[in-house]
PDB file of N, CA, C and O in Angstrom:
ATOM      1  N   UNK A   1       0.820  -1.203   0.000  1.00  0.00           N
ATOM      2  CA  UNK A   1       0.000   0.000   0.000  1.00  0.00           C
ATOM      3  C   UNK A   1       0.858   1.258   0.000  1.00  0.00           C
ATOM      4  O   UNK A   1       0.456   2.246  -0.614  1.00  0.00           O
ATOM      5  N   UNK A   2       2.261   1.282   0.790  1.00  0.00           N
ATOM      6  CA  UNK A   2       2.532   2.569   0.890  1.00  0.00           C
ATOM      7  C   UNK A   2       2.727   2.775  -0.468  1.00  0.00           C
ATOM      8  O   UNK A   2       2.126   3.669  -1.064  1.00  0.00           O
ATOM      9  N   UNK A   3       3.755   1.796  -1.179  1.00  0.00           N
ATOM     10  CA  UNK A   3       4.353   1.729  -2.172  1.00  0.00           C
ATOM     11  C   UNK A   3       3.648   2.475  -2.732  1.00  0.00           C
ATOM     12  O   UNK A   3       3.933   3.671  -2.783  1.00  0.00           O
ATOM     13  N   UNK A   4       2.416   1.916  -3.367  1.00  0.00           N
ATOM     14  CA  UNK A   4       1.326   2.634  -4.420  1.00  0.00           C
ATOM     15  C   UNK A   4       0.925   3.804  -4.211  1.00  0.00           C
ATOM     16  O   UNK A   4       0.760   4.666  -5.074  1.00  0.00           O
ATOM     17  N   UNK A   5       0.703   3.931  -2.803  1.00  0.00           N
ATOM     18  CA  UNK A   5       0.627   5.593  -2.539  1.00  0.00           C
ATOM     19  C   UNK A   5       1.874   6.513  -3.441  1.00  0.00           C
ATOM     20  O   UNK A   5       1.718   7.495  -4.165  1.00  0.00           O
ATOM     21  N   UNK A   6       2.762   5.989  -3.184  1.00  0.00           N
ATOM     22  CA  UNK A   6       4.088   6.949  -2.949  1.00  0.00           C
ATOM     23  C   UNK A   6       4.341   6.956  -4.741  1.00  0.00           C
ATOM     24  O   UNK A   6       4.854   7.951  -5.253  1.00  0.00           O
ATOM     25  N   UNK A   7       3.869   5.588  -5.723  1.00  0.00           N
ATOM     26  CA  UNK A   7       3.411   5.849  -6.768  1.00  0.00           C
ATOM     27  C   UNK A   7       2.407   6.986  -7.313  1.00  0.00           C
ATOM     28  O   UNK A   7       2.857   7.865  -8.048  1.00  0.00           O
ATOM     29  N   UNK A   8       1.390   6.971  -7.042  1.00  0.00           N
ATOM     30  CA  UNK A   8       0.106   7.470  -6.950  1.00  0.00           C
ATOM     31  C   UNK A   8       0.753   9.260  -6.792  1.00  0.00           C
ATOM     32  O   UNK A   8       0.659  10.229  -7.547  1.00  0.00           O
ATOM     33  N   UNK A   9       1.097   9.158  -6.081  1.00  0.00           N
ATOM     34  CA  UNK A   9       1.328  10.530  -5.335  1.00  0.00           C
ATOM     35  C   UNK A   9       2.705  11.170  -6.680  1.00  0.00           C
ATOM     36  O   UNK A   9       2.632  12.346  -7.039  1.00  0.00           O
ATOM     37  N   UNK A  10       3.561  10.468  -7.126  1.00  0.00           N
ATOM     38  CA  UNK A  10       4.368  10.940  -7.986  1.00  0.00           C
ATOM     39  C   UNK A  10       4.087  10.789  -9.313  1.00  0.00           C
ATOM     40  O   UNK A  10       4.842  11.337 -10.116  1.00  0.00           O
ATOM     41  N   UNK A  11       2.828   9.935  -9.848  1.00  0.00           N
ATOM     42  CA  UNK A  11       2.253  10.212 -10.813  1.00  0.00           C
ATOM     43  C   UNK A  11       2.181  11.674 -11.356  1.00  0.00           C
ATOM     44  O   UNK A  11       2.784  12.359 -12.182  1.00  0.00           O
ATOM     45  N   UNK A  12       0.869  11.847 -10.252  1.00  0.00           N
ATOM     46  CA  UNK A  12      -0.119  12.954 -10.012  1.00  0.00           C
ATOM     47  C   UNK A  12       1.003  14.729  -9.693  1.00  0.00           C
ATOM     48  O   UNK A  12       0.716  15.924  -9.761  1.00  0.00           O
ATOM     49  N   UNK A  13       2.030  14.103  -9.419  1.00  0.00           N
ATOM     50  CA  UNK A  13       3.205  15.356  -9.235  1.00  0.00           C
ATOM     51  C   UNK A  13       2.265  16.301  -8.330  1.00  0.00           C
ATOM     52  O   UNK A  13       1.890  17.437  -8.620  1.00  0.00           O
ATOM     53  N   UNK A  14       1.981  15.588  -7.203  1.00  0.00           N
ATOM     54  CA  UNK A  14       1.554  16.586  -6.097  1.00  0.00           C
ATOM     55  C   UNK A  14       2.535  17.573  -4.968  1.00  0.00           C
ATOM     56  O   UNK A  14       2.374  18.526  -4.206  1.00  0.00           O
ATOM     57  N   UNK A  15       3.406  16.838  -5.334  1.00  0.00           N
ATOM     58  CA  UNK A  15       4.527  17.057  -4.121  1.00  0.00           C
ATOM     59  C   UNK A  15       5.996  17.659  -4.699  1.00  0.00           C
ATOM     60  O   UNK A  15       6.686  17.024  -5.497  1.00  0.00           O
ATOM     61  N   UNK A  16       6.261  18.620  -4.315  1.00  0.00           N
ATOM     62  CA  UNK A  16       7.734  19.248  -5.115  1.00  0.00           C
ATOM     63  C   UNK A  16       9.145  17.940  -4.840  1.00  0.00           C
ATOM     64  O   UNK A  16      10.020  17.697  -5.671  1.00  0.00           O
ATOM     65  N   UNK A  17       8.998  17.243  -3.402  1.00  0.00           N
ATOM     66  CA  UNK A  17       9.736  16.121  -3.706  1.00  0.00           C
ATOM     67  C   UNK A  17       9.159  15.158  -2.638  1.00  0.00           C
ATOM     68  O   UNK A  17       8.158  15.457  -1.987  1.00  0.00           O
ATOM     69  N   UNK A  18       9.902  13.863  -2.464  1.00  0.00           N
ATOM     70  CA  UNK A  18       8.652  12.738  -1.712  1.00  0.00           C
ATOM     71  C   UNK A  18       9.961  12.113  -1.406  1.00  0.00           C
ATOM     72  O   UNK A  18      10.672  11.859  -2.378  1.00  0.00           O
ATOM     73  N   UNK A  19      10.294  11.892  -0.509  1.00  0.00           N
ATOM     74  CA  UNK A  19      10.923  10.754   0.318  1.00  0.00           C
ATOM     75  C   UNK A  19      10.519   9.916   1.140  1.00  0.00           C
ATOM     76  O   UNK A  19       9.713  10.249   2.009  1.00  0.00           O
ATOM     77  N   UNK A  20      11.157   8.206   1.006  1.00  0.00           N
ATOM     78  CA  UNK A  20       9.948   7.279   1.702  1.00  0.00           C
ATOM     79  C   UNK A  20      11.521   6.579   2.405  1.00  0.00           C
ATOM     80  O   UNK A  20      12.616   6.275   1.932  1.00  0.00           O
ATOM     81  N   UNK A  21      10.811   6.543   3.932  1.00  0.00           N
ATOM     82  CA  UNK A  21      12.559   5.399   4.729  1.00  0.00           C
ATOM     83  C   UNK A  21      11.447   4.646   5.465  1.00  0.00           C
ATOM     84  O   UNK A  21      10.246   4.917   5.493  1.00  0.00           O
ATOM     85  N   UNK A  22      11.978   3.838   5.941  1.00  0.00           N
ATOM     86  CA  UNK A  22      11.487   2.429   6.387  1.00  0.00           C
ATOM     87  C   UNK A  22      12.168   2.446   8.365  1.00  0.00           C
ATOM     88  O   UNK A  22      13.288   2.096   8.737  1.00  0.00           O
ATOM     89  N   UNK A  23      11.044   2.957   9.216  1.00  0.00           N
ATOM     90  CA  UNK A  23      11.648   2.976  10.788  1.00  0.00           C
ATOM     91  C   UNK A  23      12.222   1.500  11.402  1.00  0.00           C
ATOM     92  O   UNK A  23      13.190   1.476  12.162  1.00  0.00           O
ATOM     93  N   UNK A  24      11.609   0.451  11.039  1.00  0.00           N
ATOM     94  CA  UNK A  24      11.333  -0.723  11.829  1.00  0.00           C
ATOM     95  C   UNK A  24      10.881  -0.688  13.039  1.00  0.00           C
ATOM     96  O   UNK A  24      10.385   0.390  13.363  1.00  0.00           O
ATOM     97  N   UNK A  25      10.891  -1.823  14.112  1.00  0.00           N
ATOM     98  CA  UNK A  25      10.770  -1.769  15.224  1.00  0.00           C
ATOM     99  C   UNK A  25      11.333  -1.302  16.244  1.00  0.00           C
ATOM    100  O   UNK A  25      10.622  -0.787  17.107  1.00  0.00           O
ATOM    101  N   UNK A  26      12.837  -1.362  16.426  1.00  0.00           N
ATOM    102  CA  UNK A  26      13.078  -0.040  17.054  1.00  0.00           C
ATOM    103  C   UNK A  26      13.925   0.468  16.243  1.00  0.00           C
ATOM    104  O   UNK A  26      14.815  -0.174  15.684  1.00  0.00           O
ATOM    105  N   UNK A  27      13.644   2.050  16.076  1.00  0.00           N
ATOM    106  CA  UNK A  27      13.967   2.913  15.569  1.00  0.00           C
ATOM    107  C   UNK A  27      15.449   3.208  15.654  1.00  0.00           C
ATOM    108  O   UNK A  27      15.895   2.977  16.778  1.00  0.00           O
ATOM    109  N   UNK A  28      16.469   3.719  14.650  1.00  0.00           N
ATOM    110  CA  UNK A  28      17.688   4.217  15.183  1.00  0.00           C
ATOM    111  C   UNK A  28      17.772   5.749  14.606  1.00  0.00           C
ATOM    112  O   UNK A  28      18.036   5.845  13.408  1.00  0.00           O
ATOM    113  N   UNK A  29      17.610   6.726  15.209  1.00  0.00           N
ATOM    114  CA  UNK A  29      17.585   7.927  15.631  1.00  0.00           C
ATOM    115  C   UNK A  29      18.572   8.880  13.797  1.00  0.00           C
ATOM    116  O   UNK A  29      18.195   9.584  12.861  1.00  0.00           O
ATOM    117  N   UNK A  30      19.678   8.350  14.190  1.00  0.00           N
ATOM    118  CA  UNK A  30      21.122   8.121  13.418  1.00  0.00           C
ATOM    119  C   UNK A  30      20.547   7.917  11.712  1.00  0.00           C
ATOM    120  O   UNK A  30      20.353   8.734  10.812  1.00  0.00           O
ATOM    121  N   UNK A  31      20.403   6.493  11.791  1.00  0.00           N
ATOM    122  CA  UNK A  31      19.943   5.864  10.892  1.00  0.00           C
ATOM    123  C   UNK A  31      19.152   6.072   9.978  1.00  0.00           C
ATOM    124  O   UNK A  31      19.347   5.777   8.799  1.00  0.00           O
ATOM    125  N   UNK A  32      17.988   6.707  10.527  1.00  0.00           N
ATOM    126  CA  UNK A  32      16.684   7.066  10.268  1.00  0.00           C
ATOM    127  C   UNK A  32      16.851   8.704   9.337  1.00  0.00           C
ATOM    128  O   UNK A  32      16.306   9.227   8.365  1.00  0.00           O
ATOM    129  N   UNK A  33      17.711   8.986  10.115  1.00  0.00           N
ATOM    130  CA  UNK A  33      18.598  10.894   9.770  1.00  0.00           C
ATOM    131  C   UNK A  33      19.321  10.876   8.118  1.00  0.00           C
ATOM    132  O   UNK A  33      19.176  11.505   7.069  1.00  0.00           O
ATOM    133  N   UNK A  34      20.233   9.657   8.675  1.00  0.00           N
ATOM    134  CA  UNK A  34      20.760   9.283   7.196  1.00  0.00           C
ATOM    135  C   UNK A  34      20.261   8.827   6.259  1.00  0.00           C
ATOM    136  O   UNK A  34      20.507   9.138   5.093  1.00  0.00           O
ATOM    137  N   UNK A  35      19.290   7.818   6.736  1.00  0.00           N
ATOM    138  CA  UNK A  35      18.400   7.692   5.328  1.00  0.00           C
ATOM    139  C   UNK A  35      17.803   8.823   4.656  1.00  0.00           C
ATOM    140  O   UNK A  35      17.877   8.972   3.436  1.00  0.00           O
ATOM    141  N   UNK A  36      17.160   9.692   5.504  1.00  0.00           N
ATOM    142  CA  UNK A  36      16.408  11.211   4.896  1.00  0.00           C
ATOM    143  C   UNK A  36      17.165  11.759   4.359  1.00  0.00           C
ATOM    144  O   UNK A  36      16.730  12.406   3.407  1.00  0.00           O
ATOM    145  N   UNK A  37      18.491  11.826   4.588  1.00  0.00           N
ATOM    146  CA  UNK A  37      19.198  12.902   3.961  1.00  0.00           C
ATOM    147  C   UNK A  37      19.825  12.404   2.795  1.00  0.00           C
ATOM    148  O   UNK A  37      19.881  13.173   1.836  1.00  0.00           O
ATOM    149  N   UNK A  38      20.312  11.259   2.685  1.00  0.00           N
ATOM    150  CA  UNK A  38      20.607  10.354   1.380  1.00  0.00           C
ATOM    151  C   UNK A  38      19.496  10.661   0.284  1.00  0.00           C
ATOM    152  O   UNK A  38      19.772  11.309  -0.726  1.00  0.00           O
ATOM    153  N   UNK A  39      18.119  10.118   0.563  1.00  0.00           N
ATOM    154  CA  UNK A  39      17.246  10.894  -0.044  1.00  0.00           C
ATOM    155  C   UNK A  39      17.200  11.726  -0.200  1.00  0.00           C
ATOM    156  O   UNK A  39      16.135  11.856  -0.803  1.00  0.00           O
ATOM    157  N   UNK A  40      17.834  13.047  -0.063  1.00  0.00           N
ATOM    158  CA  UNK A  40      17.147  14.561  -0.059  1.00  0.00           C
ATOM    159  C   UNK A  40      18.606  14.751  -0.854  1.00  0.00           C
ATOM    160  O   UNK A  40      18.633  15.811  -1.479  1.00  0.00           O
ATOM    161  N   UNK A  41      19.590  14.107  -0.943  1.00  0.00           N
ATOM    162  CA  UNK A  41      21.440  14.440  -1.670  1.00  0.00           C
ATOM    163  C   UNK A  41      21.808  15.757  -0.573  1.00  0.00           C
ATOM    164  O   UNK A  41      22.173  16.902  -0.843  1.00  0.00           O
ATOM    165  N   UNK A  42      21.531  15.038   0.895  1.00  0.00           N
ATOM    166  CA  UNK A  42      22.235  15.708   1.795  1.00  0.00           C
ATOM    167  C   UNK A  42      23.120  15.012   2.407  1.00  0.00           C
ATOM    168  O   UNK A  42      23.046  13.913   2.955  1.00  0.00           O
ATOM    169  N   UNK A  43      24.226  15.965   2.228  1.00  0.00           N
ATOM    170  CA  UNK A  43      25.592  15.268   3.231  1.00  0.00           C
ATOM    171  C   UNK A  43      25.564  15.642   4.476  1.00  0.00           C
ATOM    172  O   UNK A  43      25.622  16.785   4.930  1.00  0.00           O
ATOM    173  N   UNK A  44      25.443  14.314   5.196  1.00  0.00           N
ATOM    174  CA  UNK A  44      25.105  14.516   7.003  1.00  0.00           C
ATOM    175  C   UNK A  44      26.405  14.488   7.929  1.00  0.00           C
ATOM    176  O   UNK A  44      26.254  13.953   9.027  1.00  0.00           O
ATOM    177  N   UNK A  45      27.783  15.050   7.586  1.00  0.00           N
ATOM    178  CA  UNK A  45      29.155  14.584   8.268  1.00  0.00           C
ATOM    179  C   UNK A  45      28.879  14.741   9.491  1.00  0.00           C
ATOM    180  O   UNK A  45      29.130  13.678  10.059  1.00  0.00           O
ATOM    181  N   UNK A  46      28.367  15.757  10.445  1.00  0.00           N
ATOM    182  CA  UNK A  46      28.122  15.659  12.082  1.00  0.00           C
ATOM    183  C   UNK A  46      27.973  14.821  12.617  1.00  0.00           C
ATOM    184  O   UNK A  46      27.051  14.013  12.505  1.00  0.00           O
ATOM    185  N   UNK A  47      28.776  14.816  13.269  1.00  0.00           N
ATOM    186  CA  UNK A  47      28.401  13.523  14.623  1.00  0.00           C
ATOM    187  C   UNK A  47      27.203  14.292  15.609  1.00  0.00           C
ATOM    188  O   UNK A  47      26.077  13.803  15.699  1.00  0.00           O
ATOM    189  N   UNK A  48      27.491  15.226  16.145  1.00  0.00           N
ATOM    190  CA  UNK A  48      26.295  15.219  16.915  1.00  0.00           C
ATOM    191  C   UNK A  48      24.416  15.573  16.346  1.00  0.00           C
ATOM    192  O   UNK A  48      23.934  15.991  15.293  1.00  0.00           O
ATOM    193  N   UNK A  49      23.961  15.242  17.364  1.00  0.00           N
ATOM    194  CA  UNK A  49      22.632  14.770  17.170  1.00  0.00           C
ATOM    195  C   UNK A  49      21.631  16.230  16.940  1.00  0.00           C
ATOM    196  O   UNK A  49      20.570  16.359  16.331  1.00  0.00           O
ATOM    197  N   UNK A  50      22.283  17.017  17.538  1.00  0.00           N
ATOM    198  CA  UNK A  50      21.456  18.656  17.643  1.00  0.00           C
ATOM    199  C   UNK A  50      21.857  18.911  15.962  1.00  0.00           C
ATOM    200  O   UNK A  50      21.016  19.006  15.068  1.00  0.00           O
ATOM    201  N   UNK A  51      23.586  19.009  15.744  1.00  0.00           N
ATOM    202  CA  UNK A  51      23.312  19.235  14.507  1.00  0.00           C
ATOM    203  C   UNK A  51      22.660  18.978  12.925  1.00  0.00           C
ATOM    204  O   UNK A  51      22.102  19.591  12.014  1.00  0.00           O
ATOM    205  N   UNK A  52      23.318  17.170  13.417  1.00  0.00           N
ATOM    206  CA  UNK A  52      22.168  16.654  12.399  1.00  0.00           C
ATOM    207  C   UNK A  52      20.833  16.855  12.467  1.00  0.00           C
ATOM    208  O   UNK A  52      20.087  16.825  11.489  1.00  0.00           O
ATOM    209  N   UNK A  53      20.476  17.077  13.672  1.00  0.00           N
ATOM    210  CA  UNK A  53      18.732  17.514  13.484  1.00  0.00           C
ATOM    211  C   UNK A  53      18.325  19.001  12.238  1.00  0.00           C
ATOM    212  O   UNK A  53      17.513  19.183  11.331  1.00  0.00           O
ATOM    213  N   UNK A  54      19.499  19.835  12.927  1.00  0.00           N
ATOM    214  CA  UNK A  54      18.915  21.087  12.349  1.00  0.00           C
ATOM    215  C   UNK A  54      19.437  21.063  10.977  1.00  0.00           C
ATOM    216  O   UNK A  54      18.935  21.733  10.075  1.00  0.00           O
ATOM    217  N   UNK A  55      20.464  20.275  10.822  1.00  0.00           N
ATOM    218  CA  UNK A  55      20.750  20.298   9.274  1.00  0.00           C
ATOM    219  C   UNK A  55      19.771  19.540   8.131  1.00  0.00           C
ATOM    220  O   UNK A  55      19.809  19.982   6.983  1.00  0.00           O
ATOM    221  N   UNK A  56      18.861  18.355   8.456  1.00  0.00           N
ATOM    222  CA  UNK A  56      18.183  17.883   8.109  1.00  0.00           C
ATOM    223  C   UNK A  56      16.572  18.863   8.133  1.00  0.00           C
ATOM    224  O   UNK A  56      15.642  18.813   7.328  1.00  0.00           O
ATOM    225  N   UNK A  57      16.707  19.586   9.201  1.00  0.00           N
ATOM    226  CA  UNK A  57      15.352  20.705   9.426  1.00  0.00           C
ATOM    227  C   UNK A  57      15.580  21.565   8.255  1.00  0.00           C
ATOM    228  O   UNK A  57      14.752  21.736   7.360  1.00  0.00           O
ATOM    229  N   UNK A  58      16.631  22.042   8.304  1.00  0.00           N
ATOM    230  CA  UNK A  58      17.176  23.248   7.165  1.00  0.00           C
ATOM    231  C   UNK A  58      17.131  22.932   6.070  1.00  0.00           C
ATOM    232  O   UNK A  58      16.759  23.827   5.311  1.00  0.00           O
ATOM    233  N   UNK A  59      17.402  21.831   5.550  1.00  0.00           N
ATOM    234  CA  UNK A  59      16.576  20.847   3.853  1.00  0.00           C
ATOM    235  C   UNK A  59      15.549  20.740   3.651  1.00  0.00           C
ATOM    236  O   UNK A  59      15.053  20.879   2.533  1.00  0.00           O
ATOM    237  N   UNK A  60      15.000  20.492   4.574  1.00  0.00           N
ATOM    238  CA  UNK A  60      13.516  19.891   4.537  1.00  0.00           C
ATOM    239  C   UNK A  60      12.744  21.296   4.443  1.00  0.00           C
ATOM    240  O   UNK A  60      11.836  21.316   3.612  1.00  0.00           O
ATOM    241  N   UNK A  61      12.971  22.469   5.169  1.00  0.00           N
ATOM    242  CA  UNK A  61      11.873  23.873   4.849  1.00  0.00           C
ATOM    243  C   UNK A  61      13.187  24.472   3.816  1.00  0.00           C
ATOM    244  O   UNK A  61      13.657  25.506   4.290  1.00  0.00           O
ATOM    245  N   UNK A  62      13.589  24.211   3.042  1.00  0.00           N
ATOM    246  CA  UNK A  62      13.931  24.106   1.685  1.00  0.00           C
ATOM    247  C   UNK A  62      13.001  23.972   0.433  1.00  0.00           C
ATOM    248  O   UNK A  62      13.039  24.565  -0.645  1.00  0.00           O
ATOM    249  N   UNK A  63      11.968  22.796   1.012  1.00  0.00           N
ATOM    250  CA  UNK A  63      10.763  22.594  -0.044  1.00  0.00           C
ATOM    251  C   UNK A  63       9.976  22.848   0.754  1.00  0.00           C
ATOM    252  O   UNK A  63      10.000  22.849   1.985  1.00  0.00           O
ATOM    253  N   UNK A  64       8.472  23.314  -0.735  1.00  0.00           N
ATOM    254  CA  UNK A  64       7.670  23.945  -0.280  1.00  0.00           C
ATOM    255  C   UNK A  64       6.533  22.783  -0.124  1.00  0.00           C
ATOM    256  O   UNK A  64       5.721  22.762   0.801  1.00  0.00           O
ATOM    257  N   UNK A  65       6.590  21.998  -0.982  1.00  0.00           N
ATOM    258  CA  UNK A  65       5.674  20.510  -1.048  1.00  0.00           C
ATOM    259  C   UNK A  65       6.505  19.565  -0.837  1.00  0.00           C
ATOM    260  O   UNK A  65       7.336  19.495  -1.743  1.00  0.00           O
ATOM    261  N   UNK A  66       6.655  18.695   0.093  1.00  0.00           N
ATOM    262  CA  UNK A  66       7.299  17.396   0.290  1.00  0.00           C
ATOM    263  C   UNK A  66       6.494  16.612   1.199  1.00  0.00           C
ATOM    264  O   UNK A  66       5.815  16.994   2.151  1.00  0.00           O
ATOM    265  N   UNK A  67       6.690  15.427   0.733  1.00  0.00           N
ATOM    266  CA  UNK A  67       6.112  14.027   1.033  1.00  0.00           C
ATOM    267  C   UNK A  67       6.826  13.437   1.595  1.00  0.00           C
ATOM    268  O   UNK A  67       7.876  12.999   1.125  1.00  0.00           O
ATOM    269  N   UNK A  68       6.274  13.218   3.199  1.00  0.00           N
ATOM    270  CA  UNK A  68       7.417  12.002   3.761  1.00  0.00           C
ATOM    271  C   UNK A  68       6.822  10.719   4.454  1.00  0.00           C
ATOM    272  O   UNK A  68       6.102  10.794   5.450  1.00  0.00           O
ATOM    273  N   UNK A  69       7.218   9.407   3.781  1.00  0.00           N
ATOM    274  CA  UNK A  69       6.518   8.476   3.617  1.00  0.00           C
ATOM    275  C   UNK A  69       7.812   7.599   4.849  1.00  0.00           C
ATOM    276  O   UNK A  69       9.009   7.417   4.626  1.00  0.00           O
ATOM    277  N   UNK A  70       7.108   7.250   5.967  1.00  0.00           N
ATOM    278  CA  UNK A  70       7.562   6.196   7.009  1.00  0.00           C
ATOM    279  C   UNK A  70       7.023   4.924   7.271  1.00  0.00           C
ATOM    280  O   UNK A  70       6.099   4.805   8.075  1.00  0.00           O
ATOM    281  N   UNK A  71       7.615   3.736   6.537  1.00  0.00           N
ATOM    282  CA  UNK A  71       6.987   2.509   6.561  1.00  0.00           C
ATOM    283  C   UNK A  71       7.467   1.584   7.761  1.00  0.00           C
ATOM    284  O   UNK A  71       8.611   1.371   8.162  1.00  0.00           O
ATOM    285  N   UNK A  72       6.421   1.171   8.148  1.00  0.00           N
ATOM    286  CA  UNK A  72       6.728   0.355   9.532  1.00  0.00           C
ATOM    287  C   UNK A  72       7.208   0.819  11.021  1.00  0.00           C
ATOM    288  O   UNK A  72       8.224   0.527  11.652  1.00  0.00           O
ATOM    289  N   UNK A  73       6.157   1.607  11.329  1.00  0.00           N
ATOM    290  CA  UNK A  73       6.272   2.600  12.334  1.00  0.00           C
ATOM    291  C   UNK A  73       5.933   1.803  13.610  1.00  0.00           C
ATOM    292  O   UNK A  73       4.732   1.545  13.541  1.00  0.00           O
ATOM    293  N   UNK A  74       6.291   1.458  14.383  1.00  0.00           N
ATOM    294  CA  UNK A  74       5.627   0.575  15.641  1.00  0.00           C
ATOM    295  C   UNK A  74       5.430   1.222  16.791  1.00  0.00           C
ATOM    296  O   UNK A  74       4.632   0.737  17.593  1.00  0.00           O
ATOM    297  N   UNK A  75       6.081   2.379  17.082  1.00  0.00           N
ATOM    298  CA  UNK A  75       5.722   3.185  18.005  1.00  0.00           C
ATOM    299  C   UNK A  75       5.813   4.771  17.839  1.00  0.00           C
ATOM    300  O   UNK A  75       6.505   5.211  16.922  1.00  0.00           O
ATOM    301  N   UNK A  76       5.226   5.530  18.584  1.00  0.00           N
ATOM    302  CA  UNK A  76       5.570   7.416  18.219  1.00  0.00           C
ATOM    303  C   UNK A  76       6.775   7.747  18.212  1.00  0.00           C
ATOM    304  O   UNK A  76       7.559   7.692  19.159  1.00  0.00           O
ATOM    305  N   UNK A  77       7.008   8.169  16.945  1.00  0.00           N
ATOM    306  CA  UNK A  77       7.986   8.772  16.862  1.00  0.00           C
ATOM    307  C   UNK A  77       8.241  10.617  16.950  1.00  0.00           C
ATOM    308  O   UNK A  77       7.566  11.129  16.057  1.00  0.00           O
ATOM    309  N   UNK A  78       8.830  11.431  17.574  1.00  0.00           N
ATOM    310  CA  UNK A  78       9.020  12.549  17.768  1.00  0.00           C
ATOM    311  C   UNK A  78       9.446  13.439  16.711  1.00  0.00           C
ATOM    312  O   UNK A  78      10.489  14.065  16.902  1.00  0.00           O
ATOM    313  N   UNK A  79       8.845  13.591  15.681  1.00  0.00           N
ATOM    314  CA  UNK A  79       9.696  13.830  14.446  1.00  0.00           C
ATOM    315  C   UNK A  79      10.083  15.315  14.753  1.00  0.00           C
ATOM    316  O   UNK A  79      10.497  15.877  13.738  1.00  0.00           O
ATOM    317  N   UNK A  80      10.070  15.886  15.555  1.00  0.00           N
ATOM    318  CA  UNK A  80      11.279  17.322  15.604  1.00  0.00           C
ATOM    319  C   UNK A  80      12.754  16.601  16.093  1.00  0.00           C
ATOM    320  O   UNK A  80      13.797  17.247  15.988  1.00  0.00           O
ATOM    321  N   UNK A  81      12.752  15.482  16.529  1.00  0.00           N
ATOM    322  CA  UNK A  81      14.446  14.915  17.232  1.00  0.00           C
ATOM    323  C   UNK A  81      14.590  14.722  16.260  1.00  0.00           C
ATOM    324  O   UNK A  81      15.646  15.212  15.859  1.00  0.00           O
ATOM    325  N   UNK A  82      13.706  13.884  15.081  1.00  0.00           N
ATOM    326  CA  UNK A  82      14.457  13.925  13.533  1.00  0.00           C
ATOM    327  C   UNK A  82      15.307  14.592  12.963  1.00  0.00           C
ATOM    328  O   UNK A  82      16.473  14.395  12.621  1.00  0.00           O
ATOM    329  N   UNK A  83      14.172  15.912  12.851  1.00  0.00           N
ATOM    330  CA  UNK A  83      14.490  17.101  12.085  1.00  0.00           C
ATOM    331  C   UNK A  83      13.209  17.419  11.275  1.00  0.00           C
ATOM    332  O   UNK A  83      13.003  18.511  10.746  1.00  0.00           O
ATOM    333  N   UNK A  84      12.607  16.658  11.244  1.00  0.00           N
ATOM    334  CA  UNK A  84      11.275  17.048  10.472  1.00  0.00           C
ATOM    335  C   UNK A  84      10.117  18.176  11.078  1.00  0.00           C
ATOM    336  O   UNK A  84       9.242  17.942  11.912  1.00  0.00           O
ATOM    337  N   UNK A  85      10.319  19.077  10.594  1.00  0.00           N
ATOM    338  CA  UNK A  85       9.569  20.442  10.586  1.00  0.00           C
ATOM    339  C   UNK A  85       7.642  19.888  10.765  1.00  0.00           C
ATOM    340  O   UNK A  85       7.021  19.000  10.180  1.00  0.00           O
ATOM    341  N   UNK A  86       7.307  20.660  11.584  1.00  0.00           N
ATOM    342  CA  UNK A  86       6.207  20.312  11.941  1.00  0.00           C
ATOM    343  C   UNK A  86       5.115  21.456  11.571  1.00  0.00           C
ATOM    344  O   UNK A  86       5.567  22.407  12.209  1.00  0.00           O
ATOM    345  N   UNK A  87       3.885  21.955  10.885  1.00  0.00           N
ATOM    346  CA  UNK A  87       2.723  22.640  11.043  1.00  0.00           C
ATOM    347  C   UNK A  87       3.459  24.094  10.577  1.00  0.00           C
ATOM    348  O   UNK A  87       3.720  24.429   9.421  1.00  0.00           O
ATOM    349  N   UNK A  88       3.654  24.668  11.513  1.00  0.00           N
ATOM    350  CA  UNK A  88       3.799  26.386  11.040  1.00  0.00           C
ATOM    351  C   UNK A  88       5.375  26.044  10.917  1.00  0.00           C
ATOM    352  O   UNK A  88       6.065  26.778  10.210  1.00  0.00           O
ATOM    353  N   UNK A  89       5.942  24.977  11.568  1.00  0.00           N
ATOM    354  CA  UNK A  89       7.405  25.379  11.502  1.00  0.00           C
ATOM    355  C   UNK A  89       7.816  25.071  10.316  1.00  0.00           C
ATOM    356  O   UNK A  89       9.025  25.194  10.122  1.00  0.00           O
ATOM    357  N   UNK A  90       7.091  24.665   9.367  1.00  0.00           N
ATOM    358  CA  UNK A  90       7.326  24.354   8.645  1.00  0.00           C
ATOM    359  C   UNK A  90       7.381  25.597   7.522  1.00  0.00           C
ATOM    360  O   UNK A  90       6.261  26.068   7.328  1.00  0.00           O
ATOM    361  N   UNK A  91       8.446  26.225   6.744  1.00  0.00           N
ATOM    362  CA  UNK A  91       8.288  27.437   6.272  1.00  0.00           C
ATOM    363  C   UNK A  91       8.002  27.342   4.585  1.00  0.00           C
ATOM    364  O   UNK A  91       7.786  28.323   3.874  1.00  0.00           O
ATOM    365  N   UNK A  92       8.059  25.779   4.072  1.00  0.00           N
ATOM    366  CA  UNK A  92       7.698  26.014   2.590  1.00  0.00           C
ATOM    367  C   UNK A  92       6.393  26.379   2.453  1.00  0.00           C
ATOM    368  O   UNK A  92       5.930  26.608   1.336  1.00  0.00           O
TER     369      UNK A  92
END
């Protein structure tokens, strides 16, 4: 299903760009950072966790339409520790 969504959705060119990562069961914080940013052709060199957050925040309200597709979510995830821009913070 996501799949087809994430088809569906890039058909239709709703979204200026669409990235889809896969959490599993437990989540790795790190992991999860690098996948987004691999997707997005962001280079994540920081080791720490504040920066990679905001450097991944700072890409992401970069676009004004983006799609972010998380498959296999098993528990809440906090998506500002991500980096993922939330509602107004979101500036595209």
């Amino acid at each position: 299903f996501v799949e087809e969504a994430a088809r569906q959705a890039d058909a239709l060119q709703l979204f200026d760009e669409m990235v889809m990562v896969v959490v599993s069961h437990k989540p790795n914080l790190r992991k999860l950072q690098g996948d987004l940013a691999e997707m997005l052709e962001l280079n994540l060199k920081e080791e720490g966790e504040l920066l990679r957050t905001a450097r991944l925040r700072e890409r992401l309200n970069q676009v004004k339409k983006i799609l972010i597709i998380m498959d296999d979510v098993w528990t809440p995830l906090d998506l500002r520790t991500i980096g993922i821009p939330q509602g107004n913070l979101h500036k595209g």
